[in-house]
C-alpha positions as protocol buffer text, in pm:
chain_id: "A"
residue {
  index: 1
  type: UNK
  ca { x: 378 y: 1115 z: 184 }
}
residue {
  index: 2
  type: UNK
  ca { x: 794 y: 1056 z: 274 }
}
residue {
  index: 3
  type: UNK
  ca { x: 828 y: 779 z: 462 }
}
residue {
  index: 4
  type: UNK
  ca { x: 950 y: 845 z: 857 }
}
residue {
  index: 5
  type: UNK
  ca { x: 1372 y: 766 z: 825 }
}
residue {
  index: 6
  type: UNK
  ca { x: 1472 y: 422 z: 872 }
}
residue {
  index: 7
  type: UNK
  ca { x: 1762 y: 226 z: 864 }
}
residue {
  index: 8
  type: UNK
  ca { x: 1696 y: 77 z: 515 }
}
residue {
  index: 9
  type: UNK
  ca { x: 1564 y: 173 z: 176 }
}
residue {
  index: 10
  type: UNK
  ca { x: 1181 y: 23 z: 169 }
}
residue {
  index: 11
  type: UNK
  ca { x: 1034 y: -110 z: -159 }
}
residue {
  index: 12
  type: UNK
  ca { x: 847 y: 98 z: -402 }
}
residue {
  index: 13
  type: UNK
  ca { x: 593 y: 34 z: -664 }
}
residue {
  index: 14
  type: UNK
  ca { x: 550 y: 297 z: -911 }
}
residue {
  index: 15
  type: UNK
  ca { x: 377 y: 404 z: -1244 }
}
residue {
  index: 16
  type: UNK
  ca { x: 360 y: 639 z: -1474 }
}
residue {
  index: 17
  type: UNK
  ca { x: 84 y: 760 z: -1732 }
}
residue {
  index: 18
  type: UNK
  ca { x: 143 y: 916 z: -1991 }
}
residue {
  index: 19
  type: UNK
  ca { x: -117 y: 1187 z: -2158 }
}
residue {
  index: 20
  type: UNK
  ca { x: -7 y: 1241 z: -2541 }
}
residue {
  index: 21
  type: UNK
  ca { x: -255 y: 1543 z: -2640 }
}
residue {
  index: 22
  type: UNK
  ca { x: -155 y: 1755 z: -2328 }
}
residue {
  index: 23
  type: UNK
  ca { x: 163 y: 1589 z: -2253 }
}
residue {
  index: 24
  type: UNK
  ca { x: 91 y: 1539 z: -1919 }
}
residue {
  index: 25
  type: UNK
  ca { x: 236 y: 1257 z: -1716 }
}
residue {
  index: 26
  type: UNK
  ca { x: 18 y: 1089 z: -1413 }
}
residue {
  index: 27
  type: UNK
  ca { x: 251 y: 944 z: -1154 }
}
residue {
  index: 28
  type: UNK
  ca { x: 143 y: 727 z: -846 }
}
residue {
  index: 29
  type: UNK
  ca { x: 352 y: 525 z: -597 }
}
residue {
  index: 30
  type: UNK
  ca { x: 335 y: 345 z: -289 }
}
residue {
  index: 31
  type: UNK
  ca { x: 524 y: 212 z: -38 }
}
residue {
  index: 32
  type: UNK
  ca { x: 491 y: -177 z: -19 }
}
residue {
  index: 33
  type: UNK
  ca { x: 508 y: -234 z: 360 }
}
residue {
  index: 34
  type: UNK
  ca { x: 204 y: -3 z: 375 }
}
residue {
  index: 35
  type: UNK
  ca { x: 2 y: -211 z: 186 }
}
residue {
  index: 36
  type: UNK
  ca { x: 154 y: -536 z: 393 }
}
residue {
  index: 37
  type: UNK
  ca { x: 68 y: -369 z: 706 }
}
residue {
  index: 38
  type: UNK
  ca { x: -305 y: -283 z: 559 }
}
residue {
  index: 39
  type: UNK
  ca { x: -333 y: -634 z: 499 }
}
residue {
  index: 40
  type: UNK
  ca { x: -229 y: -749 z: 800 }
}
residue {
  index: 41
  type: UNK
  ca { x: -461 y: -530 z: 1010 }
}
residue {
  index: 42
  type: UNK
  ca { x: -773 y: -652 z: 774 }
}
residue {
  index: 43
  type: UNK
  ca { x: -672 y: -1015 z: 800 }
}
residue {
  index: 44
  type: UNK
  ca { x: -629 y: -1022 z: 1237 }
}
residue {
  index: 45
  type: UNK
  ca { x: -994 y: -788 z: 1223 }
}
residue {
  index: 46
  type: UNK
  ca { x: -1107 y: -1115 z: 952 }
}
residue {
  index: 47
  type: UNK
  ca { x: -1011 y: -1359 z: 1173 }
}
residue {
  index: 48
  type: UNK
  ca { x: -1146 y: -1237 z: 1459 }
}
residue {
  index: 49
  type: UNK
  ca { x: -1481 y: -1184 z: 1335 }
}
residue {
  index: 50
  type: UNK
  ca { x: -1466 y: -1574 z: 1213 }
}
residue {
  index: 51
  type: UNK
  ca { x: -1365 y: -1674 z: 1553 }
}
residue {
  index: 52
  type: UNK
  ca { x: -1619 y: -1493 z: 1764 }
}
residue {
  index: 53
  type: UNK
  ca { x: -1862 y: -1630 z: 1493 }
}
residue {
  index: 54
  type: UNK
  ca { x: -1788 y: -1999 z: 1515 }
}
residue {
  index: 55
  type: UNK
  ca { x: -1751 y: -2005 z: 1911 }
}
């Protein structure tokens, strides 16, 4: 999925498989402030669930 137009280029990880006996090639990539903002989000929900749990 494009990413929503912003002022300045994000990062990108990407890879590429190769297939030899079909010559097919398998590409992936991501955006890395996705995965920064997915981590964020499961660390705050973490970290609340530790601090309801030790109150």
């Amino acid at each position: 999925m494009a990413q929503a137009r912003r002022e300045a280029p994000q990062p990108k990880l990407s890879y590429v498989a190769n297939f030899r006996p079909w010559d097919w090639n398998f590409i992936a990539s991501l955006y890395l402030d996705d995965i920064e903002s997915a981590f964020r989000a499961s660390l705050l929900k973490a970290l609340a669930c530790c601090s309801a749990w030790v109150r």
